[in-house]
mmCIF file as gemmi writes it, N, C-alpha and C atoms, coordinates in Angstrom:
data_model
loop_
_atom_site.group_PDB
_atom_site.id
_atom_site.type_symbol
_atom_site.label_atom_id
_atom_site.label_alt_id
_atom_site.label_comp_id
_atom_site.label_asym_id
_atom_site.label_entity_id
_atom_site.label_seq_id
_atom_site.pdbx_PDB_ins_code
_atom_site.Cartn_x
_atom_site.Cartn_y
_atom_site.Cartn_z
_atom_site.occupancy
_atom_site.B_iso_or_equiv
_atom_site.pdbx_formal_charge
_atom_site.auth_seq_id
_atom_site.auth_asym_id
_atom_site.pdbx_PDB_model_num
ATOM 1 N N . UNK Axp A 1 ? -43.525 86.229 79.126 1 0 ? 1 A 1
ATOM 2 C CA . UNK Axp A 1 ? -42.962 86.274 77.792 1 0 ? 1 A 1
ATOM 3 C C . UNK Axp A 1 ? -43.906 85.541 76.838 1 0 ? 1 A 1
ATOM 4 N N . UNK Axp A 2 ? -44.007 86.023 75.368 1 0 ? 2 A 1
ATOM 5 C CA . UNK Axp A 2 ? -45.058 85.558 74.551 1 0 ? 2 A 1
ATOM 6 C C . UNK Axp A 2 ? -44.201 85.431 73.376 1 0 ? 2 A 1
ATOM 7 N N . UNK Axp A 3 ? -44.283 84.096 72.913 1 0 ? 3 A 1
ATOM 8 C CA . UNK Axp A 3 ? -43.638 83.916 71.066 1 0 ? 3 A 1
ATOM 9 C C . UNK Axp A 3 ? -45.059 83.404 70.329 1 0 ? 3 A 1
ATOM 10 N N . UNK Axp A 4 ? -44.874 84.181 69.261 1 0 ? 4 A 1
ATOM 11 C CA . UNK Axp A 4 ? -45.623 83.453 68.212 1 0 ? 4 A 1
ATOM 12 C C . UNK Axp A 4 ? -45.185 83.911 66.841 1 0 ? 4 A 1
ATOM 13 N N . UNK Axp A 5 ? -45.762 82.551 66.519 1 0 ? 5 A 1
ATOM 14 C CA . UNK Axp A 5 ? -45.106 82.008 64.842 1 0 ? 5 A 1
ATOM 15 C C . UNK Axp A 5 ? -46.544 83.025 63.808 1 0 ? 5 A 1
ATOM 16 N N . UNK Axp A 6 ? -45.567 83.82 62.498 1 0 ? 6 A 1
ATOM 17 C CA . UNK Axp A 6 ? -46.396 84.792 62.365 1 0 ? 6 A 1
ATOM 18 C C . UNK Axp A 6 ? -46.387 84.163 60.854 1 0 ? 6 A 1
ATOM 19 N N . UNK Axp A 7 ? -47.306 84.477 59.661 1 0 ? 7 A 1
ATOM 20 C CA . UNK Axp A 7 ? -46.978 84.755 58.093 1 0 ? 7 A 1
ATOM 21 C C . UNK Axp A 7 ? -47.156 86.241 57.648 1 0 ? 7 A 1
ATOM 22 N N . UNK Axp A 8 ? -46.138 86.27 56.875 1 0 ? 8 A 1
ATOM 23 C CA . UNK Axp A 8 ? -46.344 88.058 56.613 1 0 ? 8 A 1
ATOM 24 C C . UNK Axp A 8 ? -47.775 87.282 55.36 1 0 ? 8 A 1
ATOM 25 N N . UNK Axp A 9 ? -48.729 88.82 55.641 1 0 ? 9 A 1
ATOM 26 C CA . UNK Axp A 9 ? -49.225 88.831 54.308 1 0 ? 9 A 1
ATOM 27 C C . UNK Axp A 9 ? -49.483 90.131 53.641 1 0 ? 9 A 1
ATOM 28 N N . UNK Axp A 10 ? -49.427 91.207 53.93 1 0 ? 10 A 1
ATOM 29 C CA . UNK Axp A 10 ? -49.47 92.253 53.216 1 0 ? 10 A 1
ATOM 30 C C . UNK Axp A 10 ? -48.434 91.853 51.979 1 0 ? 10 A 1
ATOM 31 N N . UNK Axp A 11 ? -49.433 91.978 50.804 1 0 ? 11 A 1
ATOM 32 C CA . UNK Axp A 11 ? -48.67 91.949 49.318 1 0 ? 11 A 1
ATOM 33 C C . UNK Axp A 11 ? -47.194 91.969 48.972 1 0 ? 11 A 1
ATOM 34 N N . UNK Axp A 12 ? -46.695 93.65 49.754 1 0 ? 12 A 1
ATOM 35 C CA . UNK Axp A 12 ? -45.482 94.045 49.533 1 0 ? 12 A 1
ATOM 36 C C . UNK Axp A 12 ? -44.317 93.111 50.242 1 0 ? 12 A 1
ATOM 37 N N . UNK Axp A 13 ? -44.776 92.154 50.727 1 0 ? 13 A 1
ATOM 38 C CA . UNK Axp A 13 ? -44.131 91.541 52.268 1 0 ? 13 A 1
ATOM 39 C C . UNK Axp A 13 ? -43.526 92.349 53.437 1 0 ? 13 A 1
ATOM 40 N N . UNK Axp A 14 ? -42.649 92.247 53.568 1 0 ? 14 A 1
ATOM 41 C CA . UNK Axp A 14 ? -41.644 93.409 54.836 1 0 ? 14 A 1
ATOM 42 C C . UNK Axp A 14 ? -41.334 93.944 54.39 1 0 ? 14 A 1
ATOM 43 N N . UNK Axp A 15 ? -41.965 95.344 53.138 1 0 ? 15 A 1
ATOM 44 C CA . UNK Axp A 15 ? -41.223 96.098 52.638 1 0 ? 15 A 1
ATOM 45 C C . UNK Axp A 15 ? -40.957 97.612 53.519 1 0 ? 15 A 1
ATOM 46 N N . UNK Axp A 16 ? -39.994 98.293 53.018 1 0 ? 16 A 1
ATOM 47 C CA . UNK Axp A 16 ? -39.676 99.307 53.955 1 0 ? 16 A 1
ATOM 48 C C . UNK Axp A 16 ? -41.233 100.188 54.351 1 0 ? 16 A 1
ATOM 49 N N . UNK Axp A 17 ? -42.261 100.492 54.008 1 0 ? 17 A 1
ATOM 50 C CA . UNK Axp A 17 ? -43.412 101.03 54.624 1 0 ? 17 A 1
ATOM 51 C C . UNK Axp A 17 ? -44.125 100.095 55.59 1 0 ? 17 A 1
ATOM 52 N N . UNK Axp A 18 ? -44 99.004 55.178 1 0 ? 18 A 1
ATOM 53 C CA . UNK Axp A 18 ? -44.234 97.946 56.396 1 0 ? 18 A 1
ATOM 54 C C . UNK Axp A 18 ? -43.716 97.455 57.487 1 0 ? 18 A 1
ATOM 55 N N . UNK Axp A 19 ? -42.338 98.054 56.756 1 0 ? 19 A 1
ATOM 56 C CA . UNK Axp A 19 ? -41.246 97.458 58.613 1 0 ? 19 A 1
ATOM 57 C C . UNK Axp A 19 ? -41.439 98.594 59.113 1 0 ? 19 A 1
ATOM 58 N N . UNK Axp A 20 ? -41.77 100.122 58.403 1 0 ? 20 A 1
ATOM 59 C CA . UNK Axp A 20 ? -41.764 101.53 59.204 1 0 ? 20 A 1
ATOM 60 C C . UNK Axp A 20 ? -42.592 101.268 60.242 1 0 ? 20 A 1
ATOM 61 N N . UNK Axp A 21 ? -43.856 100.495 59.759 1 0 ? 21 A 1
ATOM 62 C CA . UNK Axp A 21 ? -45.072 100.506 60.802 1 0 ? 21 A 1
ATOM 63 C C . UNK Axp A 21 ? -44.86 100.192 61.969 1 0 ? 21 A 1
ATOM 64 N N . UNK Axp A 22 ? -44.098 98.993 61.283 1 0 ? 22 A 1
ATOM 65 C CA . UNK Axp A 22 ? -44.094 97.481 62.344 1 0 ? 22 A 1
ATOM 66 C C . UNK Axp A 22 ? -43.315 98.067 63.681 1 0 ? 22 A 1
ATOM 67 N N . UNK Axp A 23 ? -41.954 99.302 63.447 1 0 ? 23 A 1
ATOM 68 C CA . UNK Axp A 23 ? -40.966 99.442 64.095 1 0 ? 23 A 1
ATOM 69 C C . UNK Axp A 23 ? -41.459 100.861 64.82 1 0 ? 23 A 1
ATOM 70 N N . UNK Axp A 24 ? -42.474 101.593 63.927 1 0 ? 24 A 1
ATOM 71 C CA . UNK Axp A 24 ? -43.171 102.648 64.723 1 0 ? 24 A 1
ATOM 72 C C . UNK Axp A 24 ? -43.758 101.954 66.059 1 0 ? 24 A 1
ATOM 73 N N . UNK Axp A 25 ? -44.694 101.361 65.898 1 0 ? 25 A 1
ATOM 74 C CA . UNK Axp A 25 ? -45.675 100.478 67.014 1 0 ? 25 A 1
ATOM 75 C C . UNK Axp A 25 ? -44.19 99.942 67.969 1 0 ? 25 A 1
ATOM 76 N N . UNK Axp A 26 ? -43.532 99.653 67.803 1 0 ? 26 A 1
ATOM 77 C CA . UNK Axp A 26 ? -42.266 98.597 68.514 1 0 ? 26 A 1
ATOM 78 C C . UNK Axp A 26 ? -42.112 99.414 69.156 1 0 ? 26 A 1
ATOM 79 N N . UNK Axp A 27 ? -41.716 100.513 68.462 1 0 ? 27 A 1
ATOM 80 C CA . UNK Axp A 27 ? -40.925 101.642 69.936 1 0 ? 27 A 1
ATOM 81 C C . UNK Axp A 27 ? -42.004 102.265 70.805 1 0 ? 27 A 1
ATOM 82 N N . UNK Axp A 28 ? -43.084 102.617 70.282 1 0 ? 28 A 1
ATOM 83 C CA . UNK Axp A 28 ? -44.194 102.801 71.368 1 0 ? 28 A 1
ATOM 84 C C . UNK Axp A 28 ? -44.122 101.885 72.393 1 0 ? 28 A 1
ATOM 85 N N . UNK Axp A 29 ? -43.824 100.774 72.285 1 0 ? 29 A 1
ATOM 86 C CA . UNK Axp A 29 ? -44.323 99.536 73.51 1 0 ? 29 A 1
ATOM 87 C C . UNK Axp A 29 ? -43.402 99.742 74.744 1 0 ? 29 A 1
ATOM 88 N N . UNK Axp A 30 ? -43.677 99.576 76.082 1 0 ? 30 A 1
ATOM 89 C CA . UNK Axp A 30 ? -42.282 99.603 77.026 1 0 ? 30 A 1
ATOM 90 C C . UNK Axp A 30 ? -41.62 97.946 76.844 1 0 ? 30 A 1
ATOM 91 N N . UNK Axp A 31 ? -42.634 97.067 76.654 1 0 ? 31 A 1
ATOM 92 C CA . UNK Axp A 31 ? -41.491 95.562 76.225 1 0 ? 31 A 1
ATOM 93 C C . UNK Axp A 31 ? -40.521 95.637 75.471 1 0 ? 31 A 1
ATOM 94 N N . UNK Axp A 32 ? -39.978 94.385 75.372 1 0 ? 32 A 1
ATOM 95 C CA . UNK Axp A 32 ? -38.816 93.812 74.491 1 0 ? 32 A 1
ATOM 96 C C . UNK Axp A 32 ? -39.45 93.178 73.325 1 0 ? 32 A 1
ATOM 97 N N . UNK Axp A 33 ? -39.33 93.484 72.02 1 0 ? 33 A 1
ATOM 98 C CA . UNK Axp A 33 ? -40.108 92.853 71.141 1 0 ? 33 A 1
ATOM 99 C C . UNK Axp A 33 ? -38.55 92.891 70.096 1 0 ? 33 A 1
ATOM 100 N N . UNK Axp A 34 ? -38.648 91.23 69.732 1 0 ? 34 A 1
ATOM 101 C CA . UNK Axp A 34 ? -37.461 90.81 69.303 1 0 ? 34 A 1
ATOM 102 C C . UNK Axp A 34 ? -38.131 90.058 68.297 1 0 ? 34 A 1
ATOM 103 N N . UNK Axp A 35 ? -37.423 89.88 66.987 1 0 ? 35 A 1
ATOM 104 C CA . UNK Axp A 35 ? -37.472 88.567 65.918 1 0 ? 35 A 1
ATOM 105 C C . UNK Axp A 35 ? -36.839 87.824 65.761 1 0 ? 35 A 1
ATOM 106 N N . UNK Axp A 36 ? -36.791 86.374 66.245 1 0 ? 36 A 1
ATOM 107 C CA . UNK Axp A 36 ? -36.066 85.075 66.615 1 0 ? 36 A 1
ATOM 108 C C . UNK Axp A 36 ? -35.37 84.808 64.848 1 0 ? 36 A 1
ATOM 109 N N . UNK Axp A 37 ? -34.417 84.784 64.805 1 0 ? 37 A 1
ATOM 110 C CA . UNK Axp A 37 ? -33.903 84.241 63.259 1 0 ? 37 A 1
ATOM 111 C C . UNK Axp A 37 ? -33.097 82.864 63.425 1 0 ? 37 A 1
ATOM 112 N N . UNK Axp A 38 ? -32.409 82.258 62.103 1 0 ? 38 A 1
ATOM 113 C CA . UNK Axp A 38 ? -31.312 81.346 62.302 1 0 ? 38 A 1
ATOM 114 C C . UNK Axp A 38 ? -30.235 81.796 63.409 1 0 ? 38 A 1
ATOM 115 N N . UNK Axp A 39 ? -29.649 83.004 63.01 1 0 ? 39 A 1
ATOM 116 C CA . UNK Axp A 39 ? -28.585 83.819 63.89 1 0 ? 39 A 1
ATOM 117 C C . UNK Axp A 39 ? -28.716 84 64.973 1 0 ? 39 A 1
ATOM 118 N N . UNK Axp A 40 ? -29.667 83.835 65.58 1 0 ? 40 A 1
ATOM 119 C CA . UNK Axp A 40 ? -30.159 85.176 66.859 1 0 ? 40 A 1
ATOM 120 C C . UNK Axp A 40 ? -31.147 85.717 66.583 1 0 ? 40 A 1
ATOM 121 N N . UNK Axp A 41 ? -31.025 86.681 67.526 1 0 ? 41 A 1
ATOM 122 C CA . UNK Axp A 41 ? -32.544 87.354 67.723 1 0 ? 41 A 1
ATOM 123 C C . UNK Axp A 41 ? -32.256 89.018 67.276 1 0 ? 41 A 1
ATOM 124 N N . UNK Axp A 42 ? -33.172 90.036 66.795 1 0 ? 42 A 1
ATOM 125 C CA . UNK Axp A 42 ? -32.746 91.047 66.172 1 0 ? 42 A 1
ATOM 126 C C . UNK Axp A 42 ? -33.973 91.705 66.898 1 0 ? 42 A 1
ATOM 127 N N . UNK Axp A 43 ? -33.766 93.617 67.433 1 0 ? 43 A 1
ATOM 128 C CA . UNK Axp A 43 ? -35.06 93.957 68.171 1 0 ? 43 A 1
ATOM 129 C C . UNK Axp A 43 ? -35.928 94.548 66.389 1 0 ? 43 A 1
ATOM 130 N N . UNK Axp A 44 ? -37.104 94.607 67.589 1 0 ? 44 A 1
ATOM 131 C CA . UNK Axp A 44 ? -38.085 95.413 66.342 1 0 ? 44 A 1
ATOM 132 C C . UNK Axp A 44 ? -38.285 96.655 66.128 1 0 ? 44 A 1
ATOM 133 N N . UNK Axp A 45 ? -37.101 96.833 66.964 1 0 ? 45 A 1
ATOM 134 C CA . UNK Axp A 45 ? -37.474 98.42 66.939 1 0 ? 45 A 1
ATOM 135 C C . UNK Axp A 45 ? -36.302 99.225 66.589 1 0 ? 45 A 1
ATOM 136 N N . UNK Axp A 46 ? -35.83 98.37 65.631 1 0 ? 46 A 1
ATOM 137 C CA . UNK Axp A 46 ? -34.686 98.936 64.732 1 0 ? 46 A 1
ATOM 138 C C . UNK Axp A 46 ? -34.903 98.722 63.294 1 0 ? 46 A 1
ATOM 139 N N . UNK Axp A 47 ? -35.525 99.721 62.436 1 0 ? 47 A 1
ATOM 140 C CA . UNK Axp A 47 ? -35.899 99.893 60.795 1 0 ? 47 A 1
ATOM 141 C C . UNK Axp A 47 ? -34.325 98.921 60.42 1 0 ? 47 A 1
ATOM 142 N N . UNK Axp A 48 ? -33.425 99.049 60.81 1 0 ? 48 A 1
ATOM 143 C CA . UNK Axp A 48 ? -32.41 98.669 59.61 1 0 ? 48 A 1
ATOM 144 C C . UNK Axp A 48 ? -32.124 96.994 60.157 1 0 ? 48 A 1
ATOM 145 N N . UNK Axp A 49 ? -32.618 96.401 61.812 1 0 ? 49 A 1
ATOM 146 C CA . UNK Axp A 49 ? -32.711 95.31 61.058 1 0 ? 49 A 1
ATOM 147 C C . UNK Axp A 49 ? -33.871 94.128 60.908 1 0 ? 49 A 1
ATOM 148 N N . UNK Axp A 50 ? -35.309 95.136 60.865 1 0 ? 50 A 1
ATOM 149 C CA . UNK Axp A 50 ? -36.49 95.022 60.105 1 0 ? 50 A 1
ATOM 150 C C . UNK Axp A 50 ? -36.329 94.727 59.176 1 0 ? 50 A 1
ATOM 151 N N . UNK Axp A 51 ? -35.649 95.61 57.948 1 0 ? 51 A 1
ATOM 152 C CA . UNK Axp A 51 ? -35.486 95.767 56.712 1 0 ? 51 A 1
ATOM 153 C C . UNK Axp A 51 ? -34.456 94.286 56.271 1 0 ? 51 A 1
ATOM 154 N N . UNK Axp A 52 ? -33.412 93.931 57.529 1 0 ? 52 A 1
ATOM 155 C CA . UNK Axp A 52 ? -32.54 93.088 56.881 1 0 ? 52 A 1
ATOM 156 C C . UNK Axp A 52 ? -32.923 91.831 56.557 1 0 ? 52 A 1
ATOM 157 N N . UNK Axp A 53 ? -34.284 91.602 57.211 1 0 ? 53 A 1
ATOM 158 C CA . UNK Axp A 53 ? -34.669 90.269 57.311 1 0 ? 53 A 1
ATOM 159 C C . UNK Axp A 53 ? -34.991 89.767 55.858 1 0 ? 53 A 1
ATOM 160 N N . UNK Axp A 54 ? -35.796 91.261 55.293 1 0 ? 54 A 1
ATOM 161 C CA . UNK Axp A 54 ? -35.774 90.631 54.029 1 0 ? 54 A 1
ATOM 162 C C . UNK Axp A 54 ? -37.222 89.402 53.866 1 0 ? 54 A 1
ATOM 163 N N . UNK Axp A 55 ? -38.07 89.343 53.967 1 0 ? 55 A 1
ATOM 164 C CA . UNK Axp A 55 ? -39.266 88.926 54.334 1 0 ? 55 A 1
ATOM 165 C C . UNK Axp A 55 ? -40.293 89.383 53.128 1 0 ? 55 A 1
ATOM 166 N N . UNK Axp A 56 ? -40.482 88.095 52.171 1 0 ? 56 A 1
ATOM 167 C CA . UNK Axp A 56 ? -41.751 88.434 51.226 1 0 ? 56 A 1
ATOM 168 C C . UNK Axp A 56 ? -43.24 87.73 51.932 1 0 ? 56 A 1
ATOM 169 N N . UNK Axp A 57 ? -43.939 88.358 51.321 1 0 ? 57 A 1
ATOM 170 C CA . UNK Axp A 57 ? -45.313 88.157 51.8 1 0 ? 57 A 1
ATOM 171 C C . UNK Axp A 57 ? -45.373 86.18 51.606 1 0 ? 57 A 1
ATOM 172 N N . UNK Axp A 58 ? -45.918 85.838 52.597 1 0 ? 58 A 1
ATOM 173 C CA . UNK Axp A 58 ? -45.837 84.223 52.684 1 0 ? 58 A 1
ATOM 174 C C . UNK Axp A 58 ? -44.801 83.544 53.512 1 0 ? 58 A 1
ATOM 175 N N . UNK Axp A 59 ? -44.011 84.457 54.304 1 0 ? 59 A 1
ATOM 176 C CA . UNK Axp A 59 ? -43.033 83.99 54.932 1 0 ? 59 A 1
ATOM 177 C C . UNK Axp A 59 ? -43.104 84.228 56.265 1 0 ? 59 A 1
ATOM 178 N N . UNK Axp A 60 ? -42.602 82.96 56.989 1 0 ? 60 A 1
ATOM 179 C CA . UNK Axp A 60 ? -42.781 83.504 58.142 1 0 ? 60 A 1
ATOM 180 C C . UNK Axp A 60 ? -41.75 84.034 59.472 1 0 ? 60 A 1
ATOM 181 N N . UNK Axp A 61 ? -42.789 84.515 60.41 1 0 ? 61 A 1
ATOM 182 C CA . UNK Axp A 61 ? -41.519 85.289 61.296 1 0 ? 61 A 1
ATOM 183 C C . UNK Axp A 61 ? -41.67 85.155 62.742 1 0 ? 61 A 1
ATOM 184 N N . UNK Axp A 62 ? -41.279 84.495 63.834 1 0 ? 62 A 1
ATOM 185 C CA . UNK Axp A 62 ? -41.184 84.775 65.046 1 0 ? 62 A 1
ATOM 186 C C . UNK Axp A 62 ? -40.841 85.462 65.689 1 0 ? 62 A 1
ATOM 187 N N . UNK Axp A 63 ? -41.889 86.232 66.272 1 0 ? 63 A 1
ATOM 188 C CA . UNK Axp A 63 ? -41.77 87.513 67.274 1 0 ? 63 A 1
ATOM 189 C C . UNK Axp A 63 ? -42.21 86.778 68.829 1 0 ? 63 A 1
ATOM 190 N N . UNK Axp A 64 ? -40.963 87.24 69.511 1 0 ? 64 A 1
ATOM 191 C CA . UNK Axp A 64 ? -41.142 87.514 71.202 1 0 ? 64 A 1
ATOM 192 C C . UNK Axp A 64 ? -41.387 88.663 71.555 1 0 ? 64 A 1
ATOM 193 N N . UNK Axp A 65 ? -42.068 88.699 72.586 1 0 ? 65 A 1
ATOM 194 C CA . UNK Axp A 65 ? -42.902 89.785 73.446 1 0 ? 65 A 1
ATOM 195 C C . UNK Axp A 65 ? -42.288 89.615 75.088 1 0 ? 65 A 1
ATOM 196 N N . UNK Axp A 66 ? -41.61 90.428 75.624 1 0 ? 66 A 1
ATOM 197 C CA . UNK Axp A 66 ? -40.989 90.143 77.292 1 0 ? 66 A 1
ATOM 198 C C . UNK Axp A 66 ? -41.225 91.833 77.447 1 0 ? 66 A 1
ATOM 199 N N . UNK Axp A 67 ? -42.268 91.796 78.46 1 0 ? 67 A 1
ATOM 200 C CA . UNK Axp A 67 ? -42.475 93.361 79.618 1 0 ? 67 A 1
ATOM 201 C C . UNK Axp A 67 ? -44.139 93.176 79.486 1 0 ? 67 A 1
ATOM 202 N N . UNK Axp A 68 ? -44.385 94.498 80.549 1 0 ? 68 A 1
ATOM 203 C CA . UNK Axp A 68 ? -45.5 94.693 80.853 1 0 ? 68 A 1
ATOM 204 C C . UNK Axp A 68 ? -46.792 94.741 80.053 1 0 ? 68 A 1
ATOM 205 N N . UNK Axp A 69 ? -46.33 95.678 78.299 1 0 ? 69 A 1
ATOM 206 C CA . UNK Axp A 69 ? -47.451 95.933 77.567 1 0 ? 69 A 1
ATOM 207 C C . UNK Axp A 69 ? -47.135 94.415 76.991 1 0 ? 69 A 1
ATOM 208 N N . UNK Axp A 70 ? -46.813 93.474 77.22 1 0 ? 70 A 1
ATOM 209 C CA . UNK Axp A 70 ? -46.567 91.905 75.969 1 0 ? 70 A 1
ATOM 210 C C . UNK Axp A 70 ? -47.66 91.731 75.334 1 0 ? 70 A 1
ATOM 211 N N . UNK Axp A 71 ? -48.793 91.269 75.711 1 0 ? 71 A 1
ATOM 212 C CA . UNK Axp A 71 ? -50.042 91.142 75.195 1 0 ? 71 A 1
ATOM 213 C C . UNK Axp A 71 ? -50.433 91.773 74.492 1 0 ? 71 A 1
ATOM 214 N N . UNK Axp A 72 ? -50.397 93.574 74.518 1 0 ? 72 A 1
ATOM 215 C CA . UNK Axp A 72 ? -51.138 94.149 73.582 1 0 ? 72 A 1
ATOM 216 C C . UNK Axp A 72 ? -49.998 94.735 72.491 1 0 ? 72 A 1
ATOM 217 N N . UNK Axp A 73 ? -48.497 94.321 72.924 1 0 ? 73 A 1
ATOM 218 C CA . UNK Axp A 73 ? -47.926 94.272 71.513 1 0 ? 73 A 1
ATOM 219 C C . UNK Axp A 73 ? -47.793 93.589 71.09 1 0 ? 73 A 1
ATOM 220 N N . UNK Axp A 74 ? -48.158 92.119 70.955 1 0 ? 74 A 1
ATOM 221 C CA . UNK Axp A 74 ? -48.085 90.8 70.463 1 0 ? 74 A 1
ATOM 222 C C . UNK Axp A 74 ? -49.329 91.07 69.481 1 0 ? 74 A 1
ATOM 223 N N . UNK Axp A 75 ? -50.409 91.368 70.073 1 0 ? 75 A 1
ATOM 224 C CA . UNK Axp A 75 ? -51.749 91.906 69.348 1 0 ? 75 A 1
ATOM 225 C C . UNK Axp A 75 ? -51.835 93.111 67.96 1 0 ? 75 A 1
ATOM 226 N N . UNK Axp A 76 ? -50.767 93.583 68.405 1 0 ? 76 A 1
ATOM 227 C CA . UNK Axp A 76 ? -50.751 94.737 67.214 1 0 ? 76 A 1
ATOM 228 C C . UNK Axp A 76 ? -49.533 94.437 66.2 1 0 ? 76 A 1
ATOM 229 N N . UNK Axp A 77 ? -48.246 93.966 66.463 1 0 ? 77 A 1
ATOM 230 C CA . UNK Axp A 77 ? -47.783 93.248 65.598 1 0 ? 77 A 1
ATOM 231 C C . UNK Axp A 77 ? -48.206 92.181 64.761 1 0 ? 77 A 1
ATOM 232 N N . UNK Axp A 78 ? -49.027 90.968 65.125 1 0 ? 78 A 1
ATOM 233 C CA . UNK Axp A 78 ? -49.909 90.367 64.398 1 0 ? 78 A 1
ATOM 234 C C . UNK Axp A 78 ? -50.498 91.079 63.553 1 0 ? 78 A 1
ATOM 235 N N . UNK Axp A 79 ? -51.107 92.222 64.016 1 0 ? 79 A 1
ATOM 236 C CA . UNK Axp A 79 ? -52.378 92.833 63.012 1 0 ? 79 A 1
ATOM 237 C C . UNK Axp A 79 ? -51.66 93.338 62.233 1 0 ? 79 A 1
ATOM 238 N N . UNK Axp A 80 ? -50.398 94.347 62.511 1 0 ? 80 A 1
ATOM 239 C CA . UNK Axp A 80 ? -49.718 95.222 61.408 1 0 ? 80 A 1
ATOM 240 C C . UNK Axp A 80 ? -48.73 93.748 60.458 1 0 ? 80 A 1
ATOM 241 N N . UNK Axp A 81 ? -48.087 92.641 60.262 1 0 ? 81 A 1
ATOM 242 C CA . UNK Axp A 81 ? -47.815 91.801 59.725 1 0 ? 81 A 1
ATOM 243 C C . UNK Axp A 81 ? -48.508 90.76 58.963 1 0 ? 81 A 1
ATOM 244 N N . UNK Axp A 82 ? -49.648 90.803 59.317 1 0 ? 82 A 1
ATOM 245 C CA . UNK Axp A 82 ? -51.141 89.795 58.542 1 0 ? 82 A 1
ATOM 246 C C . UNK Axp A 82 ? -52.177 90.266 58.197 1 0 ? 82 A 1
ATOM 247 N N . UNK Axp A 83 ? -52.097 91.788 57.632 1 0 ? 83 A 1
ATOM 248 C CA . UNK Axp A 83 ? -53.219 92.306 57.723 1 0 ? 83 A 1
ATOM 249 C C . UNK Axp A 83 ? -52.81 92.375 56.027 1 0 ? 83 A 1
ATOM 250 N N . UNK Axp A 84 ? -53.6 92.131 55.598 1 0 ? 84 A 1
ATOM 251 C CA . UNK Axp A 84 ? -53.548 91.628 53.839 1 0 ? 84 A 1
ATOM 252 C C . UNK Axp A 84 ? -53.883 93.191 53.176 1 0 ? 84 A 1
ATOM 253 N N . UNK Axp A 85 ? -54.581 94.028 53.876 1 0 ? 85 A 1
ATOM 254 C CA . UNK Axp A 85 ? -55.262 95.273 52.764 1 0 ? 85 A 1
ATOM 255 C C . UNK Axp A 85 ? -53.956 96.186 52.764 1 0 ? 85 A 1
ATOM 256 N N . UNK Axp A 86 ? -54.723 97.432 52.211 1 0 ? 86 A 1
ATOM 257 C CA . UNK Axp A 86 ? -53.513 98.517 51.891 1 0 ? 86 A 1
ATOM 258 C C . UNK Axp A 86 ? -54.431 99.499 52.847 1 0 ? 86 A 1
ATOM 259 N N . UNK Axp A 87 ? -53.036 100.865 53.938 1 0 ? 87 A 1
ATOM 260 C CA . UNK Axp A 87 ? -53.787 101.662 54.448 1 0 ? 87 A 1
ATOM 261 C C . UNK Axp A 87 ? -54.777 102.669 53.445 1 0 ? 87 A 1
């Protein structure tokens, strides 16, 4: 299992084209990729509660990684959440 402490920085923050990404890549993965909140934990591979988090650019977010691909979705969530340019 892998956690790490993330900052959004793409401009828009977690806006809905950015959680699309984030939650496209999620469901590709065979792991568990979850976002640790006050509440609980919410998966990533649900757009609606991507979207609920509500996340402007500068904020940050803890993602867990539990299964086989962990590593290389820990790797691509980072990149799609801190990647500052526009596609």
């Amino acid at each position: 299992m892998l956690k790490k402490t993330l900052i959004i920085r793409p401009a828009e923050g977690l806006s809905p084209r950015v959680a699309a990404r984030v939650v496209r890549h999620a469901q590709s993965c065979a792991c568990r990729l979850e976002c640790v909140t006050p509440s609980g934990q919410i998966s990533m591979k649900s757009l609606m509660a991507v979207l609920s988090l509500g996340l402007g650019c500068g904020n940050a977010i803890t993602i867990v990684a539990d299964g086989e691909d962990e590593a290389a979705a820990m790797d691509a969530m980072e990149a799609l959440l801190t990647d500052e340019g526009e596609e």
